[in-house]
C-alpha positions in Angstrom: 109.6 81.0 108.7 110.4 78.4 111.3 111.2 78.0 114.8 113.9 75.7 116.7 112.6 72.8 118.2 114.9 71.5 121.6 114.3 69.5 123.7 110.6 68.9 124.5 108.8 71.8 122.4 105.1 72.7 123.0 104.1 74.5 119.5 101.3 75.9 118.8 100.1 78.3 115.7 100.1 81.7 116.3 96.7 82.1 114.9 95.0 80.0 117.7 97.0 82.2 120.7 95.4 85.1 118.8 91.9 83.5 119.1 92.1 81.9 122.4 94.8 83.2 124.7 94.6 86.2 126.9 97.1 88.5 125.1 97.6 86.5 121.5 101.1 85.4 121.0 102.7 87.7 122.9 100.8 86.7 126.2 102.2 83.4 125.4 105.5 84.6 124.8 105.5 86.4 127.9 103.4 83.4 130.2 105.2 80.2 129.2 107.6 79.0 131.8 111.8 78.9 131.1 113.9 80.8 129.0 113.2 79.2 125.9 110.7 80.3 123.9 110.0 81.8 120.3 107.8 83.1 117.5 108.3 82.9 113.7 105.0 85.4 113.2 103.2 81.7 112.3 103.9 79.5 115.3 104.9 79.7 119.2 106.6 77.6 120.4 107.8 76.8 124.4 110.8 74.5 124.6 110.6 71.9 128.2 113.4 69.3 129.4 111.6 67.3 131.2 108.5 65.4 130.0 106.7 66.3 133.0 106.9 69.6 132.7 105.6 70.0 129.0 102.6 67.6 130.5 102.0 69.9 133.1 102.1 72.8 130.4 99.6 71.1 128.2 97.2 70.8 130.8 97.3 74.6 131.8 97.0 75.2 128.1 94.0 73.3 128.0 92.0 75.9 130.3 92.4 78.2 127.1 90.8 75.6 125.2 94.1 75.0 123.4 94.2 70.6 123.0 96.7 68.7 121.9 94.9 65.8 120.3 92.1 64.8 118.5 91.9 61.0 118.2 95.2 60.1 116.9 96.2 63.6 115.5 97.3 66.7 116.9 94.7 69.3 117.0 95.2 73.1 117.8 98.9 72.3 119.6 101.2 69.6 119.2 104.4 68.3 121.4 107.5 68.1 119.5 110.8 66.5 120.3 113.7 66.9 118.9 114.7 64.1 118.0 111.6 62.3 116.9 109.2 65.0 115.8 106.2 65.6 116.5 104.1 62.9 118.9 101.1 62.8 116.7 100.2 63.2 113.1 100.0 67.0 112.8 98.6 68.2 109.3 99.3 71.8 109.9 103.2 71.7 110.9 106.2 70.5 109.1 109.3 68.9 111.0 112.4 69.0 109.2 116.1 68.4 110.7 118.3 70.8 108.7 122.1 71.5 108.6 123.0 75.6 107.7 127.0 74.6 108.2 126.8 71.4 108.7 124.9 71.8 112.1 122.0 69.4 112.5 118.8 71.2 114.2 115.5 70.6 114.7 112.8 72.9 112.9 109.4 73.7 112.8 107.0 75.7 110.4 103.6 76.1 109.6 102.9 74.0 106.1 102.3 76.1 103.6 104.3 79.1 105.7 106.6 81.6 104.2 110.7 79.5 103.9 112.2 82.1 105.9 115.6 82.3 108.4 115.3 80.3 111.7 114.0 82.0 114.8 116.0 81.2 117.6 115.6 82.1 121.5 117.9 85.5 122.3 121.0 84.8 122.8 121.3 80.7 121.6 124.2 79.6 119.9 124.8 76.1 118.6 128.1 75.8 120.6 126.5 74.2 124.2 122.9 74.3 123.2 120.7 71.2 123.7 121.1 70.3 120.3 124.7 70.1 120.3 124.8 68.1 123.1 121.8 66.0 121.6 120.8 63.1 123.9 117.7 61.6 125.7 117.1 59.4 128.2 113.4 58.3 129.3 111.8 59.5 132.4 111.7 55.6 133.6 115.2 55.5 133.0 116.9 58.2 135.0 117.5 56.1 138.1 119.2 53.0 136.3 121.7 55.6 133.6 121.6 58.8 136.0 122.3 59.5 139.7 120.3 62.6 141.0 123.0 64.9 142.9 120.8 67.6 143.8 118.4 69.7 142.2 116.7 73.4 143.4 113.7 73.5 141.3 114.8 75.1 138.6 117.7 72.9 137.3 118.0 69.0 138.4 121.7 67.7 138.3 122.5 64.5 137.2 125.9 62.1 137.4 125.7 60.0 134.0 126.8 56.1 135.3 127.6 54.8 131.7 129.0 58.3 130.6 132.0 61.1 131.4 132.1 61.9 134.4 131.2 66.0 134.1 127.4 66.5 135.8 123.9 66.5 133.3 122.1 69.4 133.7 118.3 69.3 133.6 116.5 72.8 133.5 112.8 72.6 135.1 110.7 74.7 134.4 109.6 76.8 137.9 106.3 74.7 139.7 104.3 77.5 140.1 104.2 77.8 137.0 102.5 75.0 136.1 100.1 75.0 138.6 97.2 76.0 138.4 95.9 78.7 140.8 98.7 76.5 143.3 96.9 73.6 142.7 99.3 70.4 141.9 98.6 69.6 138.2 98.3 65.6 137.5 100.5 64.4 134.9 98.7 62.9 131.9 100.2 62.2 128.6 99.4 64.6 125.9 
């Protein structure tokens, strides 16, 4: 099986939830922040917008005892973009761009998983999903390529400078959800 990978994607195997997450997978499932999240029955996987909210995640994941990296490779969890891959060497997890009607997604699997259908989140359709829309511009960026207009916490809207003029929407995943017992959590990259 395989799950899609959007934007930032915070994957982890499902054996690992089972061993070190209070409720397994579907604690996970039900814990992780946003509206984007799946299971294949092999991996999890929690998809982010913004960097600093997959940072944020990776750090309360931590507590569980669930890392990201050991030395240069990714060790029980790994961060994924969509467009690049995975940020680390990870020997457990294969990355594959595919096209099922000549749409171009991002995938994950376990290696040596079953080749199965692609989970998606309920509901997603290729038509005005992320990947559809496919683009990326770097944290340091946003202020020289995007205006900020307004944002509520939940969803930061952008005007694009050097682009059409319809607004970028950003979705954030909700801050109390990535803190800690309400403690600010400090950005580090994973």
């Amino acid at each position: 099986m395989s799950v899609l990978i959007e934007g930032i994607s915070y994957v982890v195997p499902n054996r690992v939830l089972e061993d070190r997450y209070p409720g397994g997978d579907r604690g996970f499932l039900v814990d992780a922040p946003g509206l984007t999240r799946v299971s294949d029955g092999e991996l999890a996987c929690a998809m982010f917008m913004a960097p600093a909210d997959v940072v944020a995640f990776d750090q309360l994941m931590a507590q569980h005892g669930i890392f990201c990296r050991s030395g240069g490779y990714a060790r029980e969890a790994v961060v994924v973009d969509m467009l690049s891959g995975p940020e680390r060497e990870c020997r457990w997890l294969d990355f594959r761009i595919v096209a099922p009607d000549g749409q171009r997604v991002a995938t994950a699997r376990l290696r040596g998983g079953q080749d199965r259908p692609l989970v998606v989140p309920p509901g997603w359709t290729w038509e005005g999903s992320v990947t559809a829309s496919a683009g990326f511009t770097r944290e340091q960026d946003l202020p020289r390529e995007l205006v900020f207009l307004r944002g509520d916490g939940r969803v930061d809207v952008y005007w694009n400078r050097n682009g059409p003029t319809n607004p970028i929407f950003r979705q954030r995943a909700p801050a109390d959800t990535l803190r800690p017992g309400g403690v600010p959590c400090n950005p580090r990259p994973c």
